[in-house]
N, C-alpha and C positions, 0 to 999 in steps of 0.2 A: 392615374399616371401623372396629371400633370399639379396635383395636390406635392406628389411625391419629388419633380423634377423641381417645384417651389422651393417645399423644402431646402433642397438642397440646395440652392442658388442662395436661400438666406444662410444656410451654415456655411456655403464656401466664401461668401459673403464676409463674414462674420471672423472667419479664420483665417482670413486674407487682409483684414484690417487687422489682426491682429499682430499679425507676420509682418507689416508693414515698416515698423519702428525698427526692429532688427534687420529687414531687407536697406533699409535705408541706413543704418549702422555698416553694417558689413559693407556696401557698396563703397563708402569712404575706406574702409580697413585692407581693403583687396583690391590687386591689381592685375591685370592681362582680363582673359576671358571669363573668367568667372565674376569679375565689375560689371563688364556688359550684359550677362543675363540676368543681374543682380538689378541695372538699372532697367535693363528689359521687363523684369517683374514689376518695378515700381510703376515705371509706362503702364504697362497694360493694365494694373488695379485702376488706374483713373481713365482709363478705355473702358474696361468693364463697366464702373460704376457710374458713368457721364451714358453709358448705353443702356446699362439695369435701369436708372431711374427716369432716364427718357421712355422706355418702355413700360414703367410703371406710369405715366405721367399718359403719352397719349399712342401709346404701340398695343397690337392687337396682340391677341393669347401667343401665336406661333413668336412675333418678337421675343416676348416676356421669355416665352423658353427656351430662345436662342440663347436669350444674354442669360438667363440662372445659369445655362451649361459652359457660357464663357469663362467668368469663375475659376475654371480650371487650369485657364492661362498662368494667371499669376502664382498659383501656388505651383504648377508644375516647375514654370521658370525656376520659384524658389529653388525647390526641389533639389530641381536638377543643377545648380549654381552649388549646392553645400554637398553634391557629390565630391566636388573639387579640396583635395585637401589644404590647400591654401585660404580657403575661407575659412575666419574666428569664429569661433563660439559655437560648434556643431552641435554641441550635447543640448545648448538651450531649444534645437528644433522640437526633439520628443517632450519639454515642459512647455513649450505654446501650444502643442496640440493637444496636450492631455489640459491644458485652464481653457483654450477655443472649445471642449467640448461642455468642459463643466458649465463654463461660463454661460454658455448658449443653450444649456437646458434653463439657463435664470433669465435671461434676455429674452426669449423666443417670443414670452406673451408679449413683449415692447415694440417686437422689431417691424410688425405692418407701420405703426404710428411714427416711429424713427424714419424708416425707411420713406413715407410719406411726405415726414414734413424735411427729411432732404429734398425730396425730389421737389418739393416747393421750394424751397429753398433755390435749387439749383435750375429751375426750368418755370420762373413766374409767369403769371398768364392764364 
C-alpha cells in the first residue's frame, strides 16, 4: 500500500510539474474565476512540493503519505479551471497527460535521486 501511494505521489508529482508551464500560461490568458484557480493550482504545486520534500527530508512514513496524496490538489485545481470555456488551449490538457505518462515511465528510475537532491537543495542541513 504504501509502495503504491509512493508511486503515485511521484507521478502526480511528475504531472503536476508538467501542467505547470500551461497553468502558468493560461493564468495570464484568462480572467474572472477560472485566473484564480488557475493561480490556486500554481499556489498549491509549491505547497505540495515545499511539503513532499520536507517530508522526504525529515517527515515520518504517515507525513510522506499525506503530502504523495496532496498532489492531487494542484491537478484537480487545474482540472477543474479548464472546465471553464474561457480558458485557451483546452485540447493541449489530453497531450500533457498522454507525454506526463510516457515521460514518467522514462524518468521513474531518476526520480528518488532528483527528488533527493531537491529536497537538499531546498531544505540544507
Amino acid at each position: 500500500m504504501e509502495n503504491t501511494v509512493a508511486l503515485l505521489g511521484v507521478l502526480l508529482f511528475w504531472a503536476s510539474l508538467i501542467w505547470l508551464p500551461l497553468n502558468i500560461a493560461r493564468a495570464f490568458k484568462t480572467e474572472g474565476k477560472p485566473q484564480i484557480w488557475l493561480i490556486s493550482a500554481i499556489l498549491t504545486f509549491f505547497l505540495a512540493l515545499f511539503g513532499y520534500t520536507r517530508a522526504i527530508d525529515s517527515g515520518t512514513a504517515l507525513e510522506a503519505f499525506v503530502w504523495s496524496v496532496s498532489w492531487l490538489m494542484p491537478m484537480g485545481l487545474s482540472l477543474y479551471a479548464r472546465s471553464s470555456p474561457a480558458v485557451p488551449w483546452r485540447k493541449w490538457d489530453k497531450y500533457l497527460g498522454a507525454a506526463a505518462l510516457v515521460s514518467f515511465i522514462l524518468v521513474v528510475p531518476m526520480m528518488p535521486r532528483i527528488l533527493h537532491g531537491l529536497t537538499a537543495l531546498l531544505w540544507p542541513g
